[in-house]
matplotlib code that plots the C-alpha trace (Angstrom):
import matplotlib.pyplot as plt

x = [-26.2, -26.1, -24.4, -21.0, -19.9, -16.4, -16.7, -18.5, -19.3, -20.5, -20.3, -16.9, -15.6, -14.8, -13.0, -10.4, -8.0, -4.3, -1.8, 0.2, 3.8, 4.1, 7.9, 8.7, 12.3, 15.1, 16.7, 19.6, 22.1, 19.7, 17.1, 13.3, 12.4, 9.1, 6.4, 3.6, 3.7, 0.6, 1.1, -0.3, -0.9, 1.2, 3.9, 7.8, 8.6, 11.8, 12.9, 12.6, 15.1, 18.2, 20.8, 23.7, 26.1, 27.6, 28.0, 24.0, 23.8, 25.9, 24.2, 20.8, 21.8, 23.3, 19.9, 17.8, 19.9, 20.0, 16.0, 15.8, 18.2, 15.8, 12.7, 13.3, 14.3, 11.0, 8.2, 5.9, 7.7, 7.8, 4.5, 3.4, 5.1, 4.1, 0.3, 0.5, 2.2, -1.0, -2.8, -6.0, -3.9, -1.8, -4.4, -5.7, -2.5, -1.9, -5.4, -3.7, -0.7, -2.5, 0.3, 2.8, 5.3, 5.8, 3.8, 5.8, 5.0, 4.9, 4.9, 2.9, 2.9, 5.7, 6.8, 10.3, 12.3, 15.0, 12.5, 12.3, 9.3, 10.2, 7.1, 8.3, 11.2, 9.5, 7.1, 10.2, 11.7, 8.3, 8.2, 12.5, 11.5, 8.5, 11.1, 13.8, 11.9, 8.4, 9.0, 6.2, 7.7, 9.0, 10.6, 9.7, 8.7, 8.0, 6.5, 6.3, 6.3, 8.2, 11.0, 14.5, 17.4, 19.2, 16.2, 16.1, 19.9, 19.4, 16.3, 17.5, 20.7, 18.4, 17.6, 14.0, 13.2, 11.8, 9.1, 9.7, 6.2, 3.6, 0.5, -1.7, -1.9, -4.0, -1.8, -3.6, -2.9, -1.5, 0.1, -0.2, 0.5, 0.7, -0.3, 1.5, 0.5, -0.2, -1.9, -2.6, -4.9, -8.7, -8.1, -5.3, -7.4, -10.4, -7.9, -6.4, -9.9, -11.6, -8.2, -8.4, -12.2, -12.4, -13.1, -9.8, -7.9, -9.1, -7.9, -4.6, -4.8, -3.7, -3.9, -2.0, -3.1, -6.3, -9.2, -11.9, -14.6, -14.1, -14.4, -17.9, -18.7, -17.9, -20.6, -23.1, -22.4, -21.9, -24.7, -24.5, -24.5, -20.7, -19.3, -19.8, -19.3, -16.2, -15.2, -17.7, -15.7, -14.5, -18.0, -19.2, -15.6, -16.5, -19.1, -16.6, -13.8, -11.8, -10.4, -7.8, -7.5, -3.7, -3.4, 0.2, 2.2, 1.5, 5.0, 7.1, 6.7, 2.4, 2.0, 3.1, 0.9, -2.3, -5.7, -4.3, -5.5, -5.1, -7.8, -8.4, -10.9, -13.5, -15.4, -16.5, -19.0, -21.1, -21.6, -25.2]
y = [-2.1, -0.2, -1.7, -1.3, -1.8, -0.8, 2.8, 3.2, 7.1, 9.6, 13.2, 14.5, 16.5, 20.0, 20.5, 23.3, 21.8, 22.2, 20.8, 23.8, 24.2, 25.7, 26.1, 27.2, 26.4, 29.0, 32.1, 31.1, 33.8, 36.4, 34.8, 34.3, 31.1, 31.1, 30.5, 30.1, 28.4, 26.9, 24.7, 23.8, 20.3, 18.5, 21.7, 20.5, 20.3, 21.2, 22.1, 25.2, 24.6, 24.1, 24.7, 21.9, 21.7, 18.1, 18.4, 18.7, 16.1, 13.7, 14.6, 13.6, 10.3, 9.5, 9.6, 8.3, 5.4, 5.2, 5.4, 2.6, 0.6, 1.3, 0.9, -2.5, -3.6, -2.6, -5.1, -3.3, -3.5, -7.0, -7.5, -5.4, -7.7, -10.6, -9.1, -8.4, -11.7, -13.6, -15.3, -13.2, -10.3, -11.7, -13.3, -9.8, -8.8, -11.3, -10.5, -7.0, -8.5, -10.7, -11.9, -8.7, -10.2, -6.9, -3.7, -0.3, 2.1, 5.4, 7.3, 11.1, 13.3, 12.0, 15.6, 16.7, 14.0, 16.6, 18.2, 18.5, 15.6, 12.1, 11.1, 11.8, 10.2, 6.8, 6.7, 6.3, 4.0, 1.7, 2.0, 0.8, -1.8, -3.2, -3.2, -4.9, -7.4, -7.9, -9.8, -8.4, -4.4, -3.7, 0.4, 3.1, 6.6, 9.6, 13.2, 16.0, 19.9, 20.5, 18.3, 20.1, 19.4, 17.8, 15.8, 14.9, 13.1, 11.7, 10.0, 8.7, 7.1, 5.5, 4.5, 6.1, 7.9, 11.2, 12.3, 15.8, 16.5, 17.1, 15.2, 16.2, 12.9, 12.1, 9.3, 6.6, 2.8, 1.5, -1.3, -2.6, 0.2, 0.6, 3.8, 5.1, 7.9, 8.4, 11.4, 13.0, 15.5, 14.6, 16.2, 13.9, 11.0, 12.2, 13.2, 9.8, 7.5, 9.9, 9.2, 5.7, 5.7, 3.0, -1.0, -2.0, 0.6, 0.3, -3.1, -2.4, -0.3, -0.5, 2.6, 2.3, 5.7, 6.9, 5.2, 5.8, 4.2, 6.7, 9.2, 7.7, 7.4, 11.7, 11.9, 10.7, 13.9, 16.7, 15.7, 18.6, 18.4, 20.4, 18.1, 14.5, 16.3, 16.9, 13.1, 12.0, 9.4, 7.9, 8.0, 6.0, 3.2, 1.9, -0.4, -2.3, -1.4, -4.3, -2.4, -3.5, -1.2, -1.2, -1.9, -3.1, 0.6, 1.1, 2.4, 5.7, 5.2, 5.2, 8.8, 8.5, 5.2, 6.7, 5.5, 4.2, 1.0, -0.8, -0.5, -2.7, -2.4, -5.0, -2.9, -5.8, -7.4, -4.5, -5.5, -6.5]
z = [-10.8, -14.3, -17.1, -18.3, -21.8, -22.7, -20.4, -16.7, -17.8, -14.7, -15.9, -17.5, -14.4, -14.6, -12.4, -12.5, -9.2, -9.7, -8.4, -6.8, -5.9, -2.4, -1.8, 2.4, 2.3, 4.2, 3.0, 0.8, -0.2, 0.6, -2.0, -0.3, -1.7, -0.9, -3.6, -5.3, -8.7, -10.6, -12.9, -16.3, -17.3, -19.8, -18.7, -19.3, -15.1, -13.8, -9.9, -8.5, -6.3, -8.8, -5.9, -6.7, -3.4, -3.3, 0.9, 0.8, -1.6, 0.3, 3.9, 2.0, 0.2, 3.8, 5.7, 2.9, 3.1, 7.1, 6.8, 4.3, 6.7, 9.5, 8.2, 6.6, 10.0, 12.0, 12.8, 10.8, 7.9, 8.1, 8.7, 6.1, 3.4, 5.3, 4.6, 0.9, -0.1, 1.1, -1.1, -1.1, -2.0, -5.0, -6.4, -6.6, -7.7, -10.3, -11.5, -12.6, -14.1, -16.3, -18.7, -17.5, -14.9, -13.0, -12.2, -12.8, -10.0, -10.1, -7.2, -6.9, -4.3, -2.4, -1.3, 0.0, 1.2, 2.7, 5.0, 8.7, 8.4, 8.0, 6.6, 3.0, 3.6, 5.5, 2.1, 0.1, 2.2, 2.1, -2.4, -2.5, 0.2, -2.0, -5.1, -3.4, -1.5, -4.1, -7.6, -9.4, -8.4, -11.3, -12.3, -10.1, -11.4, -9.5, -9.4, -7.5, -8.1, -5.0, -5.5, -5.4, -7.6, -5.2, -4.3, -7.7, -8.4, -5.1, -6.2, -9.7, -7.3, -6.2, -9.3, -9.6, -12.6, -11.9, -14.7, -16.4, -17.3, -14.8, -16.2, -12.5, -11.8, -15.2, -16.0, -17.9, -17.0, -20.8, -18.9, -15.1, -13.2, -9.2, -8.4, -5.0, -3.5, 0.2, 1.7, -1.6, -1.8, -2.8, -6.2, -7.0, -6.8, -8.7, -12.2, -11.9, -11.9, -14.8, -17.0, -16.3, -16.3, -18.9, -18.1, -19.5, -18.1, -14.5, -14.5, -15.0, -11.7, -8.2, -5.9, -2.6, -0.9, 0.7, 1.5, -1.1, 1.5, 3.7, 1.4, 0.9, 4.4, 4.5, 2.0, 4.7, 7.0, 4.1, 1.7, -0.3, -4.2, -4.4, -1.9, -3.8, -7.2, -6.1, -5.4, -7.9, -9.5, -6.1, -5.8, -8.6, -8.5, -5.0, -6.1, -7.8, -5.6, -3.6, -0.6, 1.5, 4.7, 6.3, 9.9, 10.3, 10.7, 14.5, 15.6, 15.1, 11.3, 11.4, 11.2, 7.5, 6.6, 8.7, 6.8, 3.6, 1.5, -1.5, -4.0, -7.5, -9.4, -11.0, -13.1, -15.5, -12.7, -14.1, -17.3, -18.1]

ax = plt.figure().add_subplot(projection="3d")
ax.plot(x, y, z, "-o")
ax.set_aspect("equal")
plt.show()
């Protein structure tokens, strides 16, 4: 292995992804809100959607809070916190921490939690679970272009602050940091290991979403130079990755927990 003194540094990706705002929601008072909005990073975010109906509002915070009710009930729930309070796992956990008592979460890409799909809305459930039940969960932020205004109070109810700048998932680890994100796009991943891609930074990190060895394991059957560049730093992190695959979702809920896993990182067993 290569040595690593203060930086692991592959080549500066330059990449031109965005994250883009796709609204499909119905007609509203004969306005089409269909769109199409890319974003710039660092922008000042604000919904799209800044309808403000207190029936809506009320009909929303009523099935978030029937889903939470739910969710915590279901066997795989329960054996999900059963399998991240073992020992192996915190001590991975606790490795993060360091002298911090709690990791703040934040939460991209969680989509609309009003939408026909549940899966947004199961996701939630699973992050206000983990803070109610998990000591070392400690605030919850969250981002994503598509979320509504209504969407948005319902959120900070439930007492998640919603970030008003979109950073494209670039946000850098200045304390330990829990990284949610299920089902994000490829893109989102890759922004979020080259602004973290220092030593001390990547130990402050915990990524709950994808699984980066499959991501490797793609490279075998598409070996061509654009494809890897594109996950390049995925790439280059699993050498000193610790992946924990998820197997407990296996009920009406798994559709929104398919082929995720925790990753830390050890990026100091490089050092020379």
């Amino acid at each position: 292995m290569g040595a690593c003194k203060g930086a692991v540094n592959p080549e500066k990706s330059d990449s031109t992804e965005n994250w883009t705002v796709v609204l499909r929601r119905r007609r509203r008072n004969g306005v089409n809100l269909c769109s199409i909005v890319p974003p710039k990073e660092g922008e000042t975010w604000e919904p799209l959607d800044q309808e403000c109906d207190p029936t809506r509002e009320s009909k929303l915070m009523q099935r978030i809070e029937v889903c939470v009710q739910n969710f915590e009930k279901l066997e795989s729930c329960l054996a999900f916190l059963t399998e991240i309070q073992r020992p192996d796992f915190l001590d991975k956990i606790m490795r993060v921490l360091g002298s911090e008592k709690k990791l703040r979460m934040v939460i991209y890409g969680i989509g609309s939690i009003e939408s026909i799909s549940k899966n947004s809305r199961l996701q939630l459930s699973l992050a206000l679970v983990m803070k109610k039940k998990l000591d070392w969960i400690g605030d919850i932020e969250i981002f994503d272009p598509i979320i509504s205004l209504t969407e948005l109070k319902i959120l900070k109810s439930l007492g998640c602050h919603v970030l008003s700048v979109n950073d494209q998932c670039r946000r850098k680890a200045l304390e330990p940091t829990l990284f949610f994100m299920p089902h994000c796009e490829l893109f989102m991943y890759e922004n979020l290991l080259e602004a973290n891609w220092e030593v001390d930074l990547l130990n402050r990190c915990v990524v709950f979403g994808n699984s980066f060895s499959e991501y490797k394991q793609q490279c075998t059957v598409d070996k061509s130079f654009d494809f890897a560049r594109s996950r390049k730093h995925i790439l280059a992190a699993t050498s000193f990755t610790q992946e924990m695959t998820l197997h407990c979702f296996s009920d009406d809920s798994s559709g929104a927990f398919k082929s995720l896993s925790w990753h830390t990182f050890t990026p100091t067993q490089l050092a020379s």
